[in-house]
C-alpha positions as CSV (number, residue, x, y, z in Angstrom):
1,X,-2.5,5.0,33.4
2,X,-0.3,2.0,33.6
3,X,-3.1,-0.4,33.7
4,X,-5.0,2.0,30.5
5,X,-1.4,1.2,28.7
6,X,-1.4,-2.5,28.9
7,X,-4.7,-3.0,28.0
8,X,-4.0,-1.4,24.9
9,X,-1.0,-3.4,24.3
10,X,-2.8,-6.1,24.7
11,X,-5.6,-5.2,22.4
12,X,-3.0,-4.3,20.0
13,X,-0.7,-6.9,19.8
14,X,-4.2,-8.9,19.6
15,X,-5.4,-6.9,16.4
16,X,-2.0,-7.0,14.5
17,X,0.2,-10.1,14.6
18,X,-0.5,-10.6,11.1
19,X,0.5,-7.2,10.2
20,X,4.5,-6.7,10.5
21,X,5.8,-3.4,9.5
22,X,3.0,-1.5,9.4
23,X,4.6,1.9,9.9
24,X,2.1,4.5,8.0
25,X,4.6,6.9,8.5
26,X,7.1,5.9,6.3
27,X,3.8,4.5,4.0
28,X,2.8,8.2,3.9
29,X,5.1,10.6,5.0
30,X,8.6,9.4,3.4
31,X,7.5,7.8,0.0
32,X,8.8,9.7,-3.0
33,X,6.4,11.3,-5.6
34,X,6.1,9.8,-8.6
35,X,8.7,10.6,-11.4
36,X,6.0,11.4,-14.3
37,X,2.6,11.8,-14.5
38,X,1.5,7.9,-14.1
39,X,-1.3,6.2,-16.1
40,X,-2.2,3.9,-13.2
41,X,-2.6,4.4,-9.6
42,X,-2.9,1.0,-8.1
43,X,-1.9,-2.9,-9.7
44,X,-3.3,-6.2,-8.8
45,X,-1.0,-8.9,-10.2
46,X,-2.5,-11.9,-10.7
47,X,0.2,-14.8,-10.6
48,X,-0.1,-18.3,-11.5
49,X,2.3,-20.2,-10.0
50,X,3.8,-23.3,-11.0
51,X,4.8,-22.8,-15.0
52,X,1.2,-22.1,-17.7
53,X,2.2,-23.6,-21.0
54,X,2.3,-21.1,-23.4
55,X,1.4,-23.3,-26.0
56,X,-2.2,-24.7,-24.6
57,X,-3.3,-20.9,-23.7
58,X,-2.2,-17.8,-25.4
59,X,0.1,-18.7,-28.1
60,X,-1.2,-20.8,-31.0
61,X,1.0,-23.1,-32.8
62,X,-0.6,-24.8,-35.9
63,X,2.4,-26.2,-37.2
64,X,3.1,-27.9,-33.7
65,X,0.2,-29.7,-34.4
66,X,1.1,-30.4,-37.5
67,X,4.7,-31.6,-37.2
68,X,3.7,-33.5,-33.9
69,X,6.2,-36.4,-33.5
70,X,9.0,-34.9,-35.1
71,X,12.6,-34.8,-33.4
72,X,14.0,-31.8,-32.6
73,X,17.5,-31.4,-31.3
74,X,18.8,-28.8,-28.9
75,X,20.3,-28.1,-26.0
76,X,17.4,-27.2,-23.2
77,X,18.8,-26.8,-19.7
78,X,15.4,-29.0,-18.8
79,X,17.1,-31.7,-20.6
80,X,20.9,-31.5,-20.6
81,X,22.4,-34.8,-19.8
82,X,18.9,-36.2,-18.2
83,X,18.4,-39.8,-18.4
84,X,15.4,-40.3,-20.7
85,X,16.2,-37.2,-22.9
86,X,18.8,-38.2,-25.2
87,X,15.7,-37.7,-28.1
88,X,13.2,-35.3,-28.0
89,X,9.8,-34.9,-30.1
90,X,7.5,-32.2,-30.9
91,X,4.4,-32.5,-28.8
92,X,1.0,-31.2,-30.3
93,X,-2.0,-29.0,-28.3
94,X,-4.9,-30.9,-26.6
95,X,-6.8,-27.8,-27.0
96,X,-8.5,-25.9,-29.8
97,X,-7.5,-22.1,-30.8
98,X,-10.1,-19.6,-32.5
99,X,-10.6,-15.7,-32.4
100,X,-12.5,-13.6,-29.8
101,X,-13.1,-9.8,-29.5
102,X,-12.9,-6.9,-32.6
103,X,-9.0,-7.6,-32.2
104,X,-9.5,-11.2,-33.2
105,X,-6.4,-12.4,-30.8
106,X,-6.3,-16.4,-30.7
107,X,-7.3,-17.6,-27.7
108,X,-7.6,-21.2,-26.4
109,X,-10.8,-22.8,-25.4
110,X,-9.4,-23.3,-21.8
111,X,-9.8,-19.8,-21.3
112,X,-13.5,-19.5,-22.6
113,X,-14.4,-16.4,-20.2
114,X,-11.0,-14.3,-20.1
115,X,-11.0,-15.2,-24.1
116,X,-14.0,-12.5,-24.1
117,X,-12.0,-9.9,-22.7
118,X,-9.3,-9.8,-24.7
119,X,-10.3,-6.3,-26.0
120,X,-8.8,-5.3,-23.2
121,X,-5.5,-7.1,-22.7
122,X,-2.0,-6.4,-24.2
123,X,-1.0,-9.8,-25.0
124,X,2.7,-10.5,-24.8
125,X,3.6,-13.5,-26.5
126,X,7.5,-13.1,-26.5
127,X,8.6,-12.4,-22.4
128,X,11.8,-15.2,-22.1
129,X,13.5,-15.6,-18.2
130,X,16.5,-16.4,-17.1
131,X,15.8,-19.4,-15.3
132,X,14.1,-22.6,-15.5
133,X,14.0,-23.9,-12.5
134,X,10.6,-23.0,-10.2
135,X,12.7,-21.5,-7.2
136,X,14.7,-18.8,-9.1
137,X,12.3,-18.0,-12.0
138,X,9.6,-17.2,-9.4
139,X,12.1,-14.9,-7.4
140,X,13.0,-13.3,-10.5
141,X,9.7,-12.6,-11.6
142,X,8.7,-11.3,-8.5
143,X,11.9,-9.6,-7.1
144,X,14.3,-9.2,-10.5
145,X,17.0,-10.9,-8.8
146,X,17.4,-14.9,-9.5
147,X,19.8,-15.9,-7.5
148,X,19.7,-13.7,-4.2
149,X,16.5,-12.5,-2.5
150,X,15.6,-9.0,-2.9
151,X,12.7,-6.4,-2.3
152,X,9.0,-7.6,-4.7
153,X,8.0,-5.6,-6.8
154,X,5.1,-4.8,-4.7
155,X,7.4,-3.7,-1.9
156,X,9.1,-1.7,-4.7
157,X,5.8,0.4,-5.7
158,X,5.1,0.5,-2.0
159,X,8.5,2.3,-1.3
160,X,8.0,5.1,-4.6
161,X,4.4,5.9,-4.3
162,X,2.9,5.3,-0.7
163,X,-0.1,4.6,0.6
164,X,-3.8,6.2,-0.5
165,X,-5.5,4.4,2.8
166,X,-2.8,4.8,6.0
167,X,-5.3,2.7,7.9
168,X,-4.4,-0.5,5.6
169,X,-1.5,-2.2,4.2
170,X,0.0,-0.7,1.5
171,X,0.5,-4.3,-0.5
172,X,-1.3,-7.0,0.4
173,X,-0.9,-10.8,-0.9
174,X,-4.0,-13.1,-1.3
175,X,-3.2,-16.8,-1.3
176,X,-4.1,-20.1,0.0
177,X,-1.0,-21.1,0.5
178,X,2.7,-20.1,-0.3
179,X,4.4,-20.3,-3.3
180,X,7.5,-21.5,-5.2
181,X,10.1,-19.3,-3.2
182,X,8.3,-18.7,0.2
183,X,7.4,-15.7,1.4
184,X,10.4,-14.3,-0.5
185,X,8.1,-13.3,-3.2
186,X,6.2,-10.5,-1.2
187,X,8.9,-9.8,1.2
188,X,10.8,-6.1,1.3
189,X,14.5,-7.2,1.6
190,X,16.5,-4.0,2.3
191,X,13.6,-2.1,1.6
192,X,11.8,-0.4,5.2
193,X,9.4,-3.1,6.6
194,X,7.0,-0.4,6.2
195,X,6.5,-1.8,2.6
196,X,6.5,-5.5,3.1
197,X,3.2,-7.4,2.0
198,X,0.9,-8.8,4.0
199,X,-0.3,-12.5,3.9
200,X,-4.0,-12.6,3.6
201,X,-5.3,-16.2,3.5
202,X,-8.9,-16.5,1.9
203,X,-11.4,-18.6,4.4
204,X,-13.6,-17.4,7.3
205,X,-11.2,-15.5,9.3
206,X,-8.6,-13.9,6.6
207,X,-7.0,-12.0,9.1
208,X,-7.1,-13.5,12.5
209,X,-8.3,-11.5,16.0
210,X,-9.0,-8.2,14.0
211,X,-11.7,-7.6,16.0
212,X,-10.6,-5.3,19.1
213,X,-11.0,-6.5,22.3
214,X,-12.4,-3.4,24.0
215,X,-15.3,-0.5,22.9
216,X,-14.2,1.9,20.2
217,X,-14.6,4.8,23.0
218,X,-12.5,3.0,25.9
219,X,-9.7,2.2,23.2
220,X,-9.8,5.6,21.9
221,X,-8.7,6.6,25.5
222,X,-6.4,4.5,25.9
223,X,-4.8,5.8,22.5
224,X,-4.5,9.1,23.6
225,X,-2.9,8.3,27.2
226,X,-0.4,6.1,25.1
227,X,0.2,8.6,22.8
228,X,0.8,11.2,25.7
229,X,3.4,9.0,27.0
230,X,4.9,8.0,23.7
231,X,5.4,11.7,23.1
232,X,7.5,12.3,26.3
233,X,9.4,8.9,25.5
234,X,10.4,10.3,22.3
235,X,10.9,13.9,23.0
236,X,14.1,12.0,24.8
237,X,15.1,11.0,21.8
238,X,15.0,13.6,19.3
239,X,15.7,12.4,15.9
240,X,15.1,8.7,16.3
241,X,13.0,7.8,13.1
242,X,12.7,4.2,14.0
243,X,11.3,5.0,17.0
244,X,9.2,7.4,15.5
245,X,7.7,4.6,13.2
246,X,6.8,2.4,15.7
247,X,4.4,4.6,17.7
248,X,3.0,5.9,14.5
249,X,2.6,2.2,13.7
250,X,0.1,1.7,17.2
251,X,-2.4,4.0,15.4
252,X,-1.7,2.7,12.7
253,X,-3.1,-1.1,14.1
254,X,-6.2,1.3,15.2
255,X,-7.3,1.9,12.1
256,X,-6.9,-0.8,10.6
257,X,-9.2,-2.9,13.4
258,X,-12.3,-0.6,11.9
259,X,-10.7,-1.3,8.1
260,X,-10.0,-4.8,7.8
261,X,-13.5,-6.5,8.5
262,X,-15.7,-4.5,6.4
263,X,-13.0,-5.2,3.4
264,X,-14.0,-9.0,3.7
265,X,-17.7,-8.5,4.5
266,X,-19.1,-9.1,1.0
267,X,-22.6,-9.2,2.3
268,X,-23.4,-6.6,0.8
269,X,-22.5,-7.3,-3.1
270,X,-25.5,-8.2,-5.5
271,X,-26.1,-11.6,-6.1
272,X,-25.2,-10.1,-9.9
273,X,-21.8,-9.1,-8.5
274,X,-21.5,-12.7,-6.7
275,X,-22.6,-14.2,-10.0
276,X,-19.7,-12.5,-11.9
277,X,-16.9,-14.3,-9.7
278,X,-18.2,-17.6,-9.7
279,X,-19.1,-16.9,-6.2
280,X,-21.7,-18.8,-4.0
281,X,-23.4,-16.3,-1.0
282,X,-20.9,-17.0,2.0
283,X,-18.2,-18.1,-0.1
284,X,-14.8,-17.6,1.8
285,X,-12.1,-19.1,-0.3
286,X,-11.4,-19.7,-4.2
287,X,-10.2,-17.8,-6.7
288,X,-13.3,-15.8,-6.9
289,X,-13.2,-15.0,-3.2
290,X,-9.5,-13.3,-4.2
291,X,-10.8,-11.3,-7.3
292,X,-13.6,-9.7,-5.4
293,X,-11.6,-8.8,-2.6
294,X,-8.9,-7.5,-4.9
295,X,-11.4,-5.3,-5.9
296,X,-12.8,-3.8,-2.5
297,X,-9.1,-3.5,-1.8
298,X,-8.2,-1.4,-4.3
299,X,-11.3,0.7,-4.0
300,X,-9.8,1.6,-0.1
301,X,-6.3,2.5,-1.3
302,X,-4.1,-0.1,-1.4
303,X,-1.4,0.3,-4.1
304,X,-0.4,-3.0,-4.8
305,X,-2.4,-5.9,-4.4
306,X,-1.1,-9.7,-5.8
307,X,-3.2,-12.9,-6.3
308,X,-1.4,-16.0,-5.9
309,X,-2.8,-19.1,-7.6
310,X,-1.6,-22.1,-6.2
311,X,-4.6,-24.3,-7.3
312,X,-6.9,-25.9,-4.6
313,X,-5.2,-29.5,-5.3
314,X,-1.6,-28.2,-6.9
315,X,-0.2,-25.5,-9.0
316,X,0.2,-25.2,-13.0
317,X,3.5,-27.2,-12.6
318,X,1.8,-29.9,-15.3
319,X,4.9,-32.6,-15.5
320,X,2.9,-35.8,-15.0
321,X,-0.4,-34.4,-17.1
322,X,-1.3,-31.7,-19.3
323,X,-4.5,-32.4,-18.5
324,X,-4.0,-30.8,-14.9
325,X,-4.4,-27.7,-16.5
326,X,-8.5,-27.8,-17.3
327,X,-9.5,-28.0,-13.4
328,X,-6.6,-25.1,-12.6
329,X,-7.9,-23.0,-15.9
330,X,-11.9,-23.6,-14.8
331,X,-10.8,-22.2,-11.3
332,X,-9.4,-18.8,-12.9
333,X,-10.7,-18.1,-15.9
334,X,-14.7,-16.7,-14.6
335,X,-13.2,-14.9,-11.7
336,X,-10.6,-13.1,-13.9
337,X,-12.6,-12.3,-16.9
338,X,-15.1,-11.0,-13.8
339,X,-12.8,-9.1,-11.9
340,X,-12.3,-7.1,-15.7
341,X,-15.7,-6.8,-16.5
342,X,-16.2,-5.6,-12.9
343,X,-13.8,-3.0,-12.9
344,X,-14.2,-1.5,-16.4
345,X,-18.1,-1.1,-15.2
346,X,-16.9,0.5,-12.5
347,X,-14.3,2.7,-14.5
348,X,-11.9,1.5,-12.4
349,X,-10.2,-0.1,-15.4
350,X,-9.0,3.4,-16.4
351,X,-6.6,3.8,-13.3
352,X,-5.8,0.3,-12.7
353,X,-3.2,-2.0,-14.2
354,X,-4.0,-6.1,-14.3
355,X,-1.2,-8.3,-14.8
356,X,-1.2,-11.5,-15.5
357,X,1.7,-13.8,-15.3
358,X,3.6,-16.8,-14.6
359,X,7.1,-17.8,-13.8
360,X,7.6,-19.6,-17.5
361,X,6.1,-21.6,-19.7
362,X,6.2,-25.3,-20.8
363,X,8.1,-27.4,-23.6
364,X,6.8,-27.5,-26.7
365,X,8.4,-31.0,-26.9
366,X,9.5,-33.9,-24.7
367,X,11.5,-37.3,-24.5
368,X,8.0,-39.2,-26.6
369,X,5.4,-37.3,-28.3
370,X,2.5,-39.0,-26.4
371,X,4.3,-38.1,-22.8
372,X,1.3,-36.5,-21.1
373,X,3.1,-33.9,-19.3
374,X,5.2,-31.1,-20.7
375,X,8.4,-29.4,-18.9
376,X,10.1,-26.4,-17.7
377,X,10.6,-23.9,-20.5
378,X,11.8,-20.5,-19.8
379,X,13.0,-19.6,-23.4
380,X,9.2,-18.5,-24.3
381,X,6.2,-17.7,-22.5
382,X,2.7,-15.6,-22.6
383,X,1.5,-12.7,-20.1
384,X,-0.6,-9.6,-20.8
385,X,-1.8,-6.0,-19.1
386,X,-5.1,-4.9,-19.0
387,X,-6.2,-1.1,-17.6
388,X,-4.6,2.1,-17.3
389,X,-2.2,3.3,-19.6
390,X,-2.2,-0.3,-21.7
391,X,-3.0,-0.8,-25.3
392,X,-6.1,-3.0,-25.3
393,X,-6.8,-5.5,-28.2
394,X,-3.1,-6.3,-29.3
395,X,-0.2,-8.8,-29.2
396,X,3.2,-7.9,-28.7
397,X,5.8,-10.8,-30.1
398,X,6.1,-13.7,-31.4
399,X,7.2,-16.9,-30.9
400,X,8.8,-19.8,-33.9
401,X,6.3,-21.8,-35.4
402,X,6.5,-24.1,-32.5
403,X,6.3,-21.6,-29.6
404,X,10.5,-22.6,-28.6
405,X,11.8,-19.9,-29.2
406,X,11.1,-15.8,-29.0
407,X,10.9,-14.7,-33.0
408,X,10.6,-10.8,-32.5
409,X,10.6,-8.5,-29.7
410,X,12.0,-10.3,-27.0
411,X,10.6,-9.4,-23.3
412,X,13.0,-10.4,-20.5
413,X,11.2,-10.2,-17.0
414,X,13.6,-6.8,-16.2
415,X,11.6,-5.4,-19.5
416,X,8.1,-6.6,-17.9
417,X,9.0,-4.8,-14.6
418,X,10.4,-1.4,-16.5
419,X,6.9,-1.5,-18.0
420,X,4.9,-1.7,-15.1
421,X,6.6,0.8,-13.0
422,X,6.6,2.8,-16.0
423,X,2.7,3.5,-16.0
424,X,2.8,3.8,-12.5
425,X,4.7,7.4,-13.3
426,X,8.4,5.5,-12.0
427,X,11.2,5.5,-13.8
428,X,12.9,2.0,-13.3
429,X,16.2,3.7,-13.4
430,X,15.7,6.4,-11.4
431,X,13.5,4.1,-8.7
432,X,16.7,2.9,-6.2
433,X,18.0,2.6,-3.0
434,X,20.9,2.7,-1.3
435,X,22.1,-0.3,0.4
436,X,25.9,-2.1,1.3
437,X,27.4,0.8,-0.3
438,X,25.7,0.7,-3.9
439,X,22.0,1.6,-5.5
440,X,20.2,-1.0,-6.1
441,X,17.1,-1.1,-8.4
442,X,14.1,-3.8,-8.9
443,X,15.6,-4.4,-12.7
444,X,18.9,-4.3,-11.5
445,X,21.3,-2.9,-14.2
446,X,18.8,-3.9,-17.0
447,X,15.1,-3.4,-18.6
448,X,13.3,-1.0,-21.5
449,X,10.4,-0.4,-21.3
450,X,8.0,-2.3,-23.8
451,X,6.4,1.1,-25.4
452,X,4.5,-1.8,-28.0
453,X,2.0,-2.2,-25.2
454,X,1.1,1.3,-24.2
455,X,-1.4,3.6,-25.4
């Protein structure tokens, strides 16, 4: 039995090092229920990391054109006492706006694909955060917290509703490579581990030595002699619910070995369905790759599941060059708009929310009208919902006439989180736990929820 024992360790420990904290248990057994009847079951987030200006995408600003060249004064943490700033200018769009859809919501032409969609989408033009530097406005949109790190909001959802598949993470992350804050952004903080995200990096092997070592029957033996033993071991120790995690987490690891590689096996998709990502037959890594395996995801339980774009050569942090943005917005714009189409056909739409985001936007202005690049601007920026419980075809907010400033209906980043968790049946205030003597909470002692948006 010894021998049995440390084969299986070995074929575990093989199958799982990419997993930590996989404890199904608390997954399954110790989430709460939700607090109202919620409009969606599961999220993917779809993040685009590095800053998308506002002002080139979702928010059109005639009169920036229009008044391009003209100084502006204020005082912009982006430009307080820099060098080079002392005078600022107004700084027109290189792209063209025009209507899309029944709703007729403005859409750039750098978003030709998703622009058809927007039917669908709850545009918010107003959401402002409270920082403007990359580190601590991508914390804050992912965590609520800008200074100190704190549970994601995946790891959040994770905690209150639980698992549907106990055989796979309950929030998984899909990303090249890491963003602005690290690993910060998906991690669980005070939260159990149970509910931290799981790294999955698109190319041919997302999840390294999945595949088990031994026959299904042989390691199905060796289970159950571990689990004999792992009974008397805790029978010892009555009560220890750590302990308890941990051997639920071994079976755990089994299940996921007969999980993981039919998730990424999209042999079987149409060429139609391969078509509708932008995706080439074998086709391992791109933006696509991460839509379509959002998708399967989601269709085997898991609750939360975030794309990261972080660009193939870069992220949407467009200092030197606006014109950055066309290869980054050609590299998301088909696989998002598919991923839509693909799920509405599905009627998956119905119980699924889609967020899009970024950490902030980018100046409407900078220190010569013809400066290429635009900066930091946290004071205004665009994202929208899509799917269960949203109200398709509309725009919340509005910007000033040259996209500085929020006009009406402001939308912090707490309000954006309220809002999610609200139509995934939480109540953000009511959704806490209890660490170093106080509640804590993802919107921390803010957030309303943004009824505007709902249906």
């Amino acid at each position: 039995m010894l021998t049995e024992r440390r084969s299986f360790l070995r074929s575990f420990s093989a199958g799982t090092v990419l997993f930590p904290g996989l404890i199904s248990e608390l997954l399954a057994g110790n989430a709460a229920q939700p607090h109202f009847k919620p409009k969606a079951k599961r999220v993917i987030f779809l993040f685009m990391s590095g800053g998308v200006s506002h002002v080139d995408t979702w928010d059109p600003k005639p009169k920036l054109t229009e008044h391009h060249g003209k100084e502006v004064k204020m005082d912009h943490p982006e430009i307080e006492n820099r060098p080079g700033y002392e005078r600022i200018f107004l700084k027109r769009t290189g792209w063209s706006f025009k209507p899309h859809g029944q709703c007729g919501t403005e859409v750039s032409e750098l978003f030709p694909h998703m622009a058809q969609c927007v039917d669908d989408i709850a545009l918010i033009r107003s959401l402002n955060s409270s920082h403007s530097n990359h580190y601590n406005a991508t914390l804050g949109m992912h965590t609520g917290s800008f200074a100190f790190a704190r549970p994601s909001i995946g790891s959040w959802v994770s905690y209150g509703l639980g698992t549907e598949n106990a055989n796979l993470p309950s929030f998984i992350v899909l990303a090249p490579k890491t963003p602005y804050a690290g690993s910060q952004v998906w991690a669980s903080d005070f939260l159990p581990a149970a509910h931290q995200g799981t790294l999955v990096v698109p190319g041919a092997e997302p999840v390294a030595n999945i595949a088990p070592r031994t026959p299904r029957p042989q390691q199905e033996r060796e289970l159950a002699a571990m689990a004999a033993l792992n009974r008397r071991h805790l029978a010892a120790r009555p009560g220890d619910s750590v302990l308890e995690a941990r051997l639920r987490s071994f079976e755990t690891a089994f299940g996921m070995q007969m999980e993981v590689p039919d998730v990424f096996d999209f042999t079987k998709e149409s060429d139609a369905t391969h078509a509708l990502y932008g995706l080439q037959r074998g086709q391992t890594t791109g933006f696509g790759w991460q839509c379509l395996a959002a998708r399967r995801l989601i269709e085997r339980g898991v609750r939360f599941v975030e794309l990261i774009d972080t660009g193939s050569s870069g992220n949407w942090d467009s200092h030197g060059n606006m014109q950055d943005h066309v290869p980054l917005a050609k590299n998301v714009d088909q696989p998002i708009a598919g991923l839509l189409k693909d799920l509405k056909s599905r009627g998956l739409l119905e119980d699924t929310l889609v967020v899009w985001s970024t950490e902030f936007g980018r100046t409407p202005f900078n220190n010569t009208p013809d400066n290429p690049g635009r900066e930091h601007h946290n004071w205004a920026f665009s994202s929208w919902l899509a799917g269960a419980g949203v109200k398709p075809g509309t725009v919340y907010g509005e910007t000033d006439e040259h996209g500085i400033r929020v006009a009406r209906d402001k939308v912090h980043v707490h309000d954006f989180h309220a809002t999610i968790l609200h139509l995934m049946g939480m109540n953000h205030e009511r959704l806490t736990f209890h660490h170093s003597g106080r509640d804590y909470r993802l919107t921390d002692v803010h957030g309303d929820v943004v009824h505007g948006v709902l249906a």
